[in-house]
C-alpha positions in Angstrom: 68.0 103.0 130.0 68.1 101.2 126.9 71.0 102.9 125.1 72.7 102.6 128.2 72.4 99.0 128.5 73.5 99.0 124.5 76.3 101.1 125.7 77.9 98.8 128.0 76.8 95.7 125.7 79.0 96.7 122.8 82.0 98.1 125.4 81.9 94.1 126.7 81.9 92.9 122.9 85.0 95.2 122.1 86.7 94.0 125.4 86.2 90.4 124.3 87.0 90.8 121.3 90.2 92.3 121.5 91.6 90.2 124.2 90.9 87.3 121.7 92.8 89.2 119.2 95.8 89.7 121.9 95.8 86.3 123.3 95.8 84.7 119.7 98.5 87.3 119.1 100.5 86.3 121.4 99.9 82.9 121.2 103.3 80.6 121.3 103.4 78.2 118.3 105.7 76.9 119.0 109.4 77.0 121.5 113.3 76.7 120.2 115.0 75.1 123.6 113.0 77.1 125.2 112.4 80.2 123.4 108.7 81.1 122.0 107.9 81.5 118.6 104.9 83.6 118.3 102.0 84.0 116.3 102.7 88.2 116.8 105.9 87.4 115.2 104.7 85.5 112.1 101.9 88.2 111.6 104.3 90.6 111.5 107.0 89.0 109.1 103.6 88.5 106.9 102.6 91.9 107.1 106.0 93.0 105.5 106.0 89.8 103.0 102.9 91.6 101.6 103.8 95.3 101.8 106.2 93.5 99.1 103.9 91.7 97.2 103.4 88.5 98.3 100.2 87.0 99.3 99.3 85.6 102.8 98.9 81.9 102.1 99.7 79.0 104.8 102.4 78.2 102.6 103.8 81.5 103.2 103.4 81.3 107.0 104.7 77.6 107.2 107.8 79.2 105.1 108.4 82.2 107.8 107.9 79.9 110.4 110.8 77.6 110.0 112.4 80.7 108.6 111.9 82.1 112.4 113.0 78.8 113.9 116.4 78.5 112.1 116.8 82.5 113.1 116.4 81.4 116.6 118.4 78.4 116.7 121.8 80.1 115.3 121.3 83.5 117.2 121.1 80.9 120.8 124.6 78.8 119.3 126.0 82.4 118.4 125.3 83.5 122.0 126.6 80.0 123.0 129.9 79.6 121.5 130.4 83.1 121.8 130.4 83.7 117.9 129.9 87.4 118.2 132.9 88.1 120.1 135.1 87.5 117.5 137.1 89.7 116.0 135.2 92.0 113.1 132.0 89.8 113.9 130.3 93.0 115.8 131.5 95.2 113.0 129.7 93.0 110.6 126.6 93.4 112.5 126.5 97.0 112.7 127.3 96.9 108.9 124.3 94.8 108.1 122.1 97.0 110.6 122.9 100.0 108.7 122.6 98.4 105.3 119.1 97.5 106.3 118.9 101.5 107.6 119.8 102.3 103.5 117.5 100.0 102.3 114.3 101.3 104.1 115.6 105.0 103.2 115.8 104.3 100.0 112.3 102.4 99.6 111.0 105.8 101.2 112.5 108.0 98.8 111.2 105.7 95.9 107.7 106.0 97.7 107.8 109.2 97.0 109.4 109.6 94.0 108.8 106.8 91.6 109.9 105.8 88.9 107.0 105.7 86.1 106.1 104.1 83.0 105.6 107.9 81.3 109.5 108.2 82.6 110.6 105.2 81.1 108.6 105.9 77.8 110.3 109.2 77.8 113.4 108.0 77.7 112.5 105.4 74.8 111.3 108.2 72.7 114.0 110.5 73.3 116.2 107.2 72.1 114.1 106.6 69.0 115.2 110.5 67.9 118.9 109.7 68.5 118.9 106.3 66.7 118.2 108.3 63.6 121.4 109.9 63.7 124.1 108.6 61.7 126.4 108.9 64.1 124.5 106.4 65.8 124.6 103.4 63.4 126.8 101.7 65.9 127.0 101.5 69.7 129.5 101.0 72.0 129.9 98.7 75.5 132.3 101.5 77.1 134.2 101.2 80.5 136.2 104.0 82.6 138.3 105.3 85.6 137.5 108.4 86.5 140.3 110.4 88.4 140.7 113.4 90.2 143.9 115.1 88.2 145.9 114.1 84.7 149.0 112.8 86.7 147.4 110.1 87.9 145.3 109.1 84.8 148.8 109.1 82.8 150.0 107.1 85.6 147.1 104.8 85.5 147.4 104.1 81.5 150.6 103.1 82.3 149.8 100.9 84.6 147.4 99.6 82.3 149.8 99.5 79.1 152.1 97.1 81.5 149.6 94.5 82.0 147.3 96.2 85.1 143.6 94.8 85.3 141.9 97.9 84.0 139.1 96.4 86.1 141.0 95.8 89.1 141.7 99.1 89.1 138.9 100.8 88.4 137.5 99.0 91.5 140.3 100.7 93.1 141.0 104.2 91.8 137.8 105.3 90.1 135.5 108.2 91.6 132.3 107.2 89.9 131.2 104.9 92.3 128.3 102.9 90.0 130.7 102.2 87.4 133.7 101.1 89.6 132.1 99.0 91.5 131.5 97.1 88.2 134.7 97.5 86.9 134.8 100.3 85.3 131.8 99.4 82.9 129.2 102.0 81.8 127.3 99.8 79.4 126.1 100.0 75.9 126.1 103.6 74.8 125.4 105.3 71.5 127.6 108.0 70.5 125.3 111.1 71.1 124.5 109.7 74.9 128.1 110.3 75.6 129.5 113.6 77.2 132.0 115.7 75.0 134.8 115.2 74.4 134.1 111.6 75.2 131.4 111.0 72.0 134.1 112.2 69.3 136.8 109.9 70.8 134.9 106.1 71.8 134.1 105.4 67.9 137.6 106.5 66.9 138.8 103.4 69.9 138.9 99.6 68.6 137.3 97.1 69.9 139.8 96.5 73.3 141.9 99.9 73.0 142.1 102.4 75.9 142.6 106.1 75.6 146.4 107.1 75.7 146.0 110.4 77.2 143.3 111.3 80.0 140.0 112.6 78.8 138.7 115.5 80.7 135.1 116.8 81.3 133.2 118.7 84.0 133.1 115.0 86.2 137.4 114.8 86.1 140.2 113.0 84.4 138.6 109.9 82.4 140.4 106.7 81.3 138.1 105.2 78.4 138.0 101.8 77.1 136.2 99.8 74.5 134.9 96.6 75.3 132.8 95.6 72.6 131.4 97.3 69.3 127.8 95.9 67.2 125.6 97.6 65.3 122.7 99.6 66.9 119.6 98.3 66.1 116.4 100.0 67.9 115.1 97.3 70.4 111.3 97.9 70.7 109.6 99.1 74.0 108.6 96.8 75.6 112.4 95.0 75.0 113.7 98.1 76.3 111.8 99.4 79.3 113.4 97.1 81.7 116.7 98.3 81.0 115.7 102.2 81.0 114.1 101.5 84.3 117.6 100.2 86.2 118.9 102.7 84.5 116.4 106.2 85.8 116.8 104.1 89.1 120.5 104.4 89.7 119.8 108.3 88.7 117.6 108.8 91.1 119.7 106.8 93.8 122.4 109.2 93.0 120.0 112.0 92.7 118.8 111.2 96.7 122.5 110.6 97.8 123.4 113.9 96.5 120.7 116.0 97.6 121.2 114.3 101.4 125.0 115.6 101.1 124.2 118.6 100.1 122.2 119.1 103.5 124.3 116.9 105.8 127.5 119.3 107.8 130.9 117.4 107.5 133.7 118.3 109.1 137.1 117.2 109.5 138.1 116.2 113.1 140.8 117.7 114.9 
């Protein structure tokens, strides 16, 4: 009789309890002409505020509250003025939608495959043995356009030779994405981190010259560049892991992209 009575004592605490949960939950904090801004909808913006690191302070609710409120007030004008059906407007929203899409993909894949401090630290050491070769006294800030056949790299250098942007059109031409979205720049690079027959031919290039002939490798037809020349000196670890980190990052993005591909059945339409 007892643990019965206990029974159907704690059932009526749970009850209670989480209707007090649900109604504070869906408590409206406040309206925007009308529409209801929730205490749900902050909990929730705070919930992935701190999956980010952040911390749940009243600061940081007051912030995503008029954060919510301005939301609210230019999605009604939008709706109003008929913002959306604009030309490209729709398109812009389905490009932001699935940028978002890439963004939680890739936060996924990093999940699972991090990138760690022993990474980073591998890298640095692996840099320490190359800095020792003399080949290495100098480094290079080294740009390229990477094409697909020699006609068109002889075409490009003399584009470039004639006054071209060789940035402008590495933007355009290039089929290394990372770099040609930058403008063709690979960054600083020692000698020895270079593929062949690229190493031998960037510290034969002055400071501003660009190859006169396409460069081939395994990757295509490469147009090379020289930026900028200094002498290498060995930054210490804790100067250097930020860097080596962006940099096992991007591989890993690529890495991701290209093993998705590899799975993913393209073909062409009829």
């Amino acid at each position: 009789m007892k643990s019965k009575l206990y029974r159907y004592l704690v059932v009526g605490f749970l009850t209670l309890a989480m209707s007090a949960v649900y109604a504070q939950q869906s408590q409206t904090l406040l309206t925007v002409n009308g529409a209801k801004i929730t205490a749900a909808q902050v909990d929730q913006w705070v919930a992935v505020s701190v999956s980010e690191g952040a911390k749940d302070t009243p600061e940081l609710r007051q912030s995503i509250v008029n954060d919510l409120v301005l939301r609210e007030a230019v999605a009604q004008d939008a709706k109003k003025t008929g913002l959306l059906n604009k030309p490209n407007n729709a398109f812009k929203i389905k490009m932001a939608e699935q940028k978002a899409m890439m963004d939680i993909w890739f936060a996924q894949y990093f999940a699972n495959h991090p990138v760690t401090n022993d990474d980073v630290r591998a890298v640095y050491d692996k840099q320490v043995e190359l800095s020792k070769d003399s080949k290495n006294s100098k480094e290079y800030l080294v740009s390229q356009i990477v094409v697909a056949n020699e006609a068109e790299g002889v075409e490009l250098i003399r584009q470039i030779n004639s006054g071209a942007s060789f940035a402008d059109l590495a933007k355009a031409k290039s089929l290394d994405p990372s770099s040609g979205q930058q403008g063709g720049i690979v960054g600083w690079a020692l000698p020895t981190q270079l593929t062949p027959p690229i190493n031998d031919i960037v510290p034969n290039l002055a400071k501003g010259k660009v190859t006169q002939t396409p460069v081939r490798t395994s990757n295509g037809w490469h147009i090379i560049k020289v930026d900028d020349v200094r002498a290498f000196v060995m930054p210490t670890f804790d100067q250097a892991k930020s860097t080596i980190a962006q940099s096992l990052i991007q591989e890993k993005r690529q890495e991701a992209v290209n093993a998705l591909m590899k799975t993913a059945k393209i073909a062409k339409g009829s």
